[in-house]
C-alpha positions as a printed NumPy array, in Angstrom:
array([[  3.436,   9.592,  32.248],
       [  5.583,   6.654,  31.094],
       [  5.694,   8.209,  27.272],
       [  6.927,  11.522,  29.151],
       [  9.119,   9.206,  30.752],
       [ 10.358,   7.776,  27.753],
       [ 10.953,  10.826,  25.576],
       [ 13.044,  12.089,  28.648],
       [ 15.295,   9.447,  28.912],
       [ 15.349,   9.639,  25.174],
       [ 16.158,  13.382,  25.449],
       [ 19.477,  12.826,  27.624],
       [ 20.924,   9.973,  25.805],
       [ 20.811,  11.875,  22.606],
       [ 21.619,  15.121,  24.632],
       [ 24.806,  12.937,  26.089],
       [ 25.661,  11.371,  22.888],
       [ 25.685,  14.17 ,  21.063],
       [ 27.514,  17.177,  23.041],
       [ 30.826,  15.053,  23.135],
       [ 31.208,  15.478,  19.145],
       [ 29.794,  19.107,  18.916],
       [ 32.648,  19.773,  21.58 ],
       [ 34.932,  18.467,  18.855],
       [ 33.69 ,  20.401,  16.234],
       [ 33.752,  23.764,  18.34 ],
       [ 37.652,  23.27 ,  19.163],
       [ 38.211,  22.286,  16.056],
       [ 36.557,  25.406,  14.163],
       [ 38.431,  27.578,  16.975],
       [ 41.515,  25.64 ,  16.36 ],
       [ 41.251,  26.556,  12.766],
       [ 40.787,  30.09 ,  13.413],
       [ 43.584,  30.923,  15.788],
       [ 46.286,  28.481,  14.809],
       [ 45.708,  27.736,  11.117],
       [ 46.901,  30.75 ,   8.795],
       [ 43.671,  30.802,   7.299],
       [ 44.949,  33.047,   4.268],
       [ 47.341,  29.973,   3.412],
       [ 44.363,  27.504,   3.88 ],
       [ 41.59 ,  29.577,   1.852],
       [ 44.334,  30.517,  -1.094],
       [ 45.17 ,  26.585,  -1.166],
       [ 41.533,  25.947,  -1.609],
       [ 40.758,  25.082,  -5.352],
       [ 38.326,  26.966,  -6.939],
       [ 37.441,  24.494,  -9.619],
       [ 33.682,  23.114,  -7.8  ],
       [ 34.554,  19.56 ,  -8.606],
       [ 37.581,  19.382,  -7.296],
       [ 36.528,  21.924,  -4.153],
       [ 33.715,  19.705,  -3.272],
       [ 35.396,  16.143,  -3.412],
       [ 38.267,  18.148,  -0.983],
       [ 35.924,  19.046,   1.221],
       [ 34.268,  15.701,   1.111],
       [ 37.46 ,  14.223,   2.045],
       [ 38.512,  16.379,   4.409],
       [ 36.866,  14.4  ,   7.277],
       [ 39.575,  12.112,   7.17 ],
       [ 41.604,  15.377,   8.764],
       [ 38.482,  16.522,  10.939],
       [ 36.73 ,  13.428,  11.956],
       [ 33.395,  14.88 ,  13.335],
       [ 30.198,  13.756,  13.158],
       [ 26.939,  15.295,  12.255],
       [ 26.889,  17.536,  15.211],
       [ 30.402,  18.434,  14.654],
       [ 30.555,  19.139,  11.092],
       [ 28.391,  22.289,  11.251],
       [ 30.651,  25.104,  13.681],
       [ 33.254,  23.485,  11.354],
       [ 31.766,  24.26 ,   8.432],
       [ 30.517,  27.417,   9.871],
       [ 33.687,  28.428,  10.161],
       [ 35.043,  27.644,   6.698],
       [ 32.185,  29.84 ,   5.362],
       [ 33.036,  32.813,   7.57 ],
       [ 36.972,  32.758,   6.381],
       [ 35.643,  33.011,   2.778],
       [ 36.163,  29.105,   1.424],
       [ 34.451,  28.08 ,  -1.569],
       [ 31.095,  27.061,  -1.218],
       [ 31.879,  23.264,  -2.984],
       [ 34.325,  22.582,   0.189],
       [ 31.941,  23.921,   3.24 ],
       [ 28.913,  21.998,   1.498],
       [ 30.961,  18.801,   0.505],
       [ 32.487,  19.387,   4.224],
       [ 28.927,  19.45 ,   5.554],
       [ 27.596,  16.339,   3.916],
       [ 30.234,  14.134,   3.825],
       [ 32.156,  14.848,   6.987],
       [ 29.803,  12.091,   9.364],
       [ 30.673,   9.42 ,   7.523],
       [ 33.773,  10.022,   5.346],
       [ 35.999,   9.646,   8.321],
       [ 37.748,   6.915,   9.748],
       [ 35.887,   6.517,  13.099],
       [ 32.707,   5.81 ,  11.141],
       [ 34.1  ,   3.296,   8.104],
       [ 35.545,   1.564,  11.068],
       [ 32.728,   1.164,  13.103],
       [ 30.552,   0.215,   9.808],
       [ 33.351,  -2.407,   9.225],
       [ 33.205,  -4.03 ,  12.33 ],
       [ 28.733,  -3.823,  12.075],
       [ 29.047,  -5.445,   8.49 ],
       [ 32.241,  -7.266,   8.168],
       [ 29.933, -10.22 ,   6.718],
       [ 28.72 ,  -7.467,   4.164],
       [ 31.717,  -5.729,   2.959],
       [ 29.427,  -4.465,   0.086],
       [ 27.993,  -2.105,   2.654],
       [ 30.325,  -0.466,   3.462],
       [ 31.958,   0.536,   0.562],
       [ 28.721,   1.565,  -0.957],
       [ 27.999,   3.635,   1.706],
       [ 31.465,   5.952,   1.547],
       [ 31.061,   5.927,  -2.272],
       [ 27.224,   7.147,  -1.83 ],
       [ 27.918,   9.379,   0.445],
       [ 31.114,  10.909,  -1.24 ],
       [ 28.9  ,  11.334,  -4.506],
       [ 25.802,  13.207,  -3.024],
       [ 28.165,  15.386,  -1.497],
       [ 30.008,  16.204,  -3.951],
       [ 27.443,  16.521,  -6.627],
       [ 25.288,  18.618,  -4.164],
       [ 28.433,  20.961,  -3.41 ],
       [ 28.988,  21.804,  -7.092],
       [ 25.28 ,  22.544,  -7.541],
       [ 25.293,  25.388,  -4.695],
       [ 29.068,  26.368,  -6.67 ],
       [ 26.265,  27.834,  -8.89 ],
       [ 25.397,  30.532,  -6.174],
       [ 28.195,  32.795,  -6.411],
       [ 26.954,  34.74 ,  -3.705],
       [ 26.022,  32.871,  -0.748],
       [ 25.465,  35.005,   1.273],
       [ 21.532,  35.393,   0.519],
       [ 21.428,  31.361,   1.796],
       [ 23.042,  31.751,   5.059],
       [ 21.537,  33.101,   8.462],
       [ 22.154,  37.061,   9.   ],
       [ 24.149,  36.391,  11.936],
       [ 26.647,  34.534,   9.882],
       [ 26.695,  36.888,   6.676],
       [ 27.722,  39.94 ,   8.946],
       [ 31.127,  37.798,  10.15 ],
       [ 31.44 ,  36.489,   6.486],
       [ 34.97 ,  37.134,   5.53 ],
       [ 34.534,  38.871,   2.094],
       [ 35.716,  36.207,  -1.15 ],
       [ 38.745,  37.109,  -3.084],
       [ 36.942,  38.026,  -5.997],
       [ 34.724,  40.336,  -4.022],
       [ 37.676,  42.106,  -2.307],
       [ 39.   ,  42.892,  -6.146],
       [ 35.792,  44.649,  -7.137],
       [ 35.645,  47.229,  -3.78 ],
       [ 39.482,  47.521,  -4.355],
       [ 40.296,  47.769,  -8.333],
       [ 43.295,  49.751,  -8.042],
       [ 45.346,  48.889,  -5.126],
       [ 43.729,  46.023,  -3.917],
       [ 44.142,  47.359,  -0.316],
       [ 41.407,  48.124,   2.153],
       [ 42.811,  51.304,   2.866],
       [ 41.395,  53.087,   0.087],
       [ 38.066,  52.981,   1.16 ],
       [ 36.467,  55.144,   3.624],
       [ 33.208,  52.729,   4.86 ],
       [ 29.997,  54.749,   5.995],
       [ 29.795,  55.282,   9.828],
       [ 27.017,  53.665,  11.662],
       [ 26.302,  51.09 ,   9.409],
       [ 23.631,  48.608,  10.429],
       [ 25.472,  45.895,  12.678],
       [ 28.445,  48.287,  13.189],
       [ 29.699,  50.232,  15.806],
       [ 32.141,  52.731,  16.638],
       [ 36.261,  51.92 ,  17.593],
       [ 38.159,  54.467,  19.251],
       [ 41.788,  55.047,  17.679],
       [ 44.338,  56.817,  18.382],
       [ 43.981,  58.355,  15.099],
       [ 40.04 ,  58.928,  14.957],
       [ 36.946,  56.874,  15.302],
       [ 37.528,  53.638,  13.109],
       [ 34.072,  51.435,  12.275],
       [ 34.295,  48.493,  13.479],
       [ 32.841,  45.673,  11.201],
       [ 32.896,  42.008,  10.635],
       [ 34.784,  42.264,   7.508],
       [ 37.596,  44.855,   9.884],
       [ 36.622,  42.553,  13.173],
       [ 37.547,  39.154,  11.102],
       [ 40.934,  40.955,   9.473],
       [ 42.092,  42.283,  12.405],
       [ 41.791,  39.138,  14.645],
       [ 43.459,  37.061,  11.621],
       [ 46.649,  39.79 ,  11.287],
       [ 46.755,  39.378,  15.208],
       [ 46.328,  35.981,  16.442],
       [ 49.645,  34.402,  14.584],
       [ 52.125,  36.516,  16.139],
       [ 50.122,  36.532,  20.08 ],
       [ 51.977,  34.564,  22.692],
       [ 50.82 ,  30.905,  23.352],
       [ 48.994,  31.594,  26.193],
       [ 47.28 ,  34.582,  24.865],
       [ 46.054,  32.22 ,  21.411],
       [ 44.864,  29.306,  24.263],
       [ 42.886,  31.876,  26.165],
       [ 41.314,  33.162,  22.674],
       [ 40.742,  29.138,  22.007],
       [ 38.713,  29.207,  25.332],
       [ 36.413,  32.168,  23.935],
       [ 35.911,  31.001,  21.322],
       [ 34.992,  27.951,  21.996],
       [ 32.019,  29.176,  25.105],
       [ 30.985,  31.045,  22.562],
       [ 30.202,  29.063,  19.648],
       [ 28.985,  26.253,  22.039],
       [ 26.523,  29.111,  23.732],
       [ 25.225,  29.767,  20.07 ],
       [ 25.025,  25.631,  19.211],
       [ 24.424,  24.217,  22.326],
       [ 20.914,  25.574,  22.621],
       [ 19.631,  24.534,  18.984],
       [ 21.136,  21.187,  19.929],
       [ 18.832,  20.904,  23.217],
       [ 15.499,  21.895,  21.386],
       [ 17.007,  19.892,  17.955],
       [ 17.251,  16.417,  20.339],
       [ 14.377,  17.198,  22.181],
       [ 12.274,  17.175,  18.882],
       [ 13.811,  13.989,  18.267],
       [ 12.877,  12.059,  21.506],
       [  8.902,  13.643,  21.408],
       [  8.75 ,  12.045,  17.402],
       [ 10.212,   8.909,  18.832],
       [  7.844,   8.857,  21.081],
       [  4.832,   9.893,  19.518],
       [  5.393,   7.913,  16.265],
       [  5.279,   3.585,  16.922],
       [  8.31 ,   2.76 ,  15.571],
       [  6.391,  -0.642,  14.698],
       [  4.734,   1.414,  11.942],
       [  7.981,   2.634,  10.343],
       [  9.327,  -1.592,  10.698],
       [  6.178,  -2.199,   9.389],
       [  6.74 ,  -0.994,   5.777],
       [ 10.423,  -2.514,   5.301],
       [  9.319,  -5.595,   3.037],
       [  9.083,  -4.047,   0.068],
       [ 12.584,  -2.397,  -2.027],
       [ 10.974,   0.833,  -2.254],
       [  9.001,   1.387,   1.136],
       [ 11.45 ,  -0.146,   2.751],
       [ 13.651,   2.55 ,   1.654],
       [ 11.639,   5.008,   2.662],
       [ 10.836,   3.843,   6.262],
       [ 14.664,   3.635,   6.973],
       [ 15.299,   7.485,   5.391],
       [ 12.411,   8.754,   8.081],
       [ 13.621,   6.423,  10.647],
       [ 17.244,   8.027,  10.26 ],
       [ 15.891,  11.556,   9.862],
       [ 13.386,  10.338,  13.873],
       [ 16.123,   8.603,  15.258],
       [ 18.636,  11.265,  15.234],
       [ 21.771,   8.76 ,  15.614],
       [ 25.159,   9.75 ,  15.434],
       [ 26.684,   8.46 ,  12.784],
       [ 30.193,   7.048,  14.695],
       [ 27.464,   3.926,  16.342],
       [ 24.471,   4.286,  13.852],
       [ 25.657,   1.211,  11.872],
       [ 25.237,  -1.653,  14.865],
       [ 21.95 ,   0.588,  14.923],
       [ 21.369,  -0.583,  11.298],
       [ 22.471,  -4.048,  11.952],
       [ 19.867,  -4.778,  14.083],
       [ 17.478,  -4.249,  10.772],
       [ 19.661,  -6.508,   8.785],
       [ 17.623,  -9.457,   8.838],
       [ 13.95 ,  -7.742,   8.229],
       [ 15.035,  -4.784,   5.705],
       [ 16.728,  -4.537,   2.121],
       [ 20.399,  -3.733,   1.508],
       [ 19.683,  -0.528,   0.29 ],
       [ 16.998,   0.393,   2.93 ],
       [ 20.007,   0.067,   5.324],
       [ 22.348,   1.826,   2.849],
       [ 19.394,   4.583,   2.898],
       [ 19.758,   4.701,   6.973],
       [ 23.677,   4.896,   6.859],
       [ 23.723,   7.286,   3.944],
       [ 20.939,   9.631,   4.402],
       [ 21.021,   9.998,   8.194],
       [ 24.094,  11.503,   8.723],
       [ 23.168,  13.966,   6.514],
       [ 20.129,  14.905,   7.447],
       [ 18.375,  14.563,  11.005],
       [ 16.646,  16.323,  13.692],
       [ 19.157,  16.954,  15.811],
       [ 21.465,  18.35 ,  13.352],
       [ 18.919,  19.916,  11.837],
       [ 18.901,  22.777,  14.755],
       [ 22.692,  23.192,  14.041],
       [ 21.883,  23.757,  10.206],
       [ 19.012,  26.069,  11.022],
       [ 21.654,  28.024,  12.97 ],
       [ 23.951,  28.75 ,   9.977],
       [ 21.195,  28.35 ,   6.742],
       [ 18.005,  29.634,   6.2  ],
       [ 15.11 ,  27.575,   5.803],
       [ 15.183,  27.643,   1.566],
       [ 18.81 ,  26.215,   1.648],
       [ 18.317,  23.495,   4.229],
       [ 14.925,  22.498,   2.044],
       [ 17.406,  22.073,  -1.216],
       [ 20.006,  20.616,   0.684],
       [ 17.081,  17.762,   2.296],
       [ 15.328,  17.859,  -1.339],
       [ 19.243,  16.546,  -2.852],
       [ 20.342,  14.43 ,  -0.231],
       [ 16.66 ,  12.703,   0.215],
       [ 16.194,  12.011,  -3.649],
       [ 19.961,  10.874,  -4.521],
       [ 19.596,   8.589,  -1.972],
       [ 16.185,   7.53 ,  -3.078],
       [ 17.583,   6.49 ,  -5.894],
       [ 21.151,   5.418,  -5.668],
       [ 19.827,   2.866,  -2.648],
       [ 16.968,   1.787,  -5.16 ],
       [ 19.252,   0.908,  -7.606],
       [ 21.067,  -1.661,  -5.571],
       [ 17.296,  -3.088,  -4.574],
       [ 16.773,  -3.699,  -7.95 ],
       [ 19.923,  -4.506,  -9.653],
       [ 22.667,  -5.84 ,  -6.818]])
């Protein structure tokens, strides 16, 4: 009864820490769609995946989320049709490439300055390297969860092939009764109404509707993103608090004497923990004087990236496959960038 206890309270602080930020992230993905010209914003976007990645990377210094805020965000970069290098460097670098977080990991290690500007430079590389090797899926589409494909808005390059001669979706006559379709009625005739027609029409429509009518949109928008992310977040922290529980964390402290295990034990401890990334540093600090420089590096680094509780948000947006080579990545740069500074710092 008392571990039931435990993993409840457990439950509702991560519950309660958590919601605040995915809040954030919601109004700022629906604040992106109705009062950003997203045709502007995409069309900025470089295409080069070095340079698209390191962007996105940096953009959390405009958006600063953390890991349960990053993902409706990023979500919705991938459904306006932005380069994968910028939602993926977005994704990974947003927790802790903002400047709610370097504070906070200035004020944990302001005796250990080193930390912290190894961990913005660590995390800025993994997510940047990582974006430009999913820049070599050109499509992807085949990554992403079927409920996110069908509101995909299509690329540029893929709007060119279905339209080579005007470039104008009026050429086309789609099929009726597509899968995931349904029927419009129109003045002029039945029209099919699509993602790719749903996500054109509300982008033509939005920048010229009256204040209140954009505010009231916000407000959909928002319920209903948070309905579809709000319940992976419950069953994402309540698979955090039953690990907790069920695993001693004296067996994970155990293990932090030596440069490589002790790397290790903090990677699963940030994955178990499930912190958010704006407080995880005093978390680390209270490791400082038992574990390795780079086994905290590997908590502050790795666990914003990759946890439990975000790990429902992912699974919301990417398949399984792409959230295994996006843990695969993030786990073994980490491995060994935090090794290195074991070893040689």
């Amino acid at each position: 009864m008392n571990q039931l206890n435990n993993a409840f309270t457990l439950f509702l602080s991560l519950l309660v820490e958590a919601m605040p930020f995915l809040l954030i992230g919601v109004l700022f993905s629906g604040l992106l769609l109705l009062f950003v010209d997203e045709r502007k914003l995409i069309a900025a976007l470089p295409r080069n995946p070095l340079l698209g990645a390191t962007i996105g990377s940096c953009a959390g210094f405009l958006f600063p989320v953390c890991e349960c805020g990053n993902v409706p965000v990023s979500r919705r970069l991938l459904l306006q049709g932005a380069p994968v290098p910028v939602a993926i460097g977005f994704l990974l670098a947003a927790p802790t490439i903002n400047p709610i977080v370097i504070w906070s990991t200035w004020v944990a290690f302001r005796d250990q300055p080193e930390i912290v500007v190894l961990r913005v430079l660590f995390s800025l590389g993994i997510a940047i390297f990582i974006g430009c090797v999913f820049s070599a899926q050109a499509d992807l589409r085949p990554l992403l969860q079927p409920t996110v494909t069908r509101s995909m808005r299509p690329s540029r390059s893929a709007l060119a092939d279905d339209f080579p001669k005007t470039g104008t979706q009026d050429d086309t006559k789609p099929a009726l009764l597509q899968s995931g379709s349904f029927l419009l009625g129109q003045p002029e005739g039945p029209v099919r109404m699509d993602s790719t027609i749903l996500q054109a029409s509300l982008a033509a429509a939005t920048p010229n509707k009256p204040l209140a009518d954009r505010l009231r949109l916000l407000l959909e928008n928002t319920v209903q993103e948070l309905r579809e992310l709000g319940g992976v977040l419950i069953l994402g922290s309540a698979l955090a608090a039953i690990i907790q529980v069920a695993i001693p964390r004296d067996i994970i402290i155990s293990l932090g004497a030596g440069p490589v295990t002790s790397i290790l034990a903090m990677m699963l401890l940030a994955a178990v923990v499930s912190i958010c990334s704006t407080v995880d540093a005093f978390f680390a600090l209270a490791f400082a004087s038992t574990f390795t420089s780079g086994s905290l590096l590997a908590f502050l680094v790795f666990g914003p990236m990759i946890d439990i509780k975000a790990l429902g948000l992912m699974i919301s947006v990417f398949k399984g496959r792409a959230i295994i080579y996006l843990f695969s990545l993030a786990a073994q740069l980490t491995f060994l960038l935090t090794l290195f500074v074991n070893l040689h710092i």
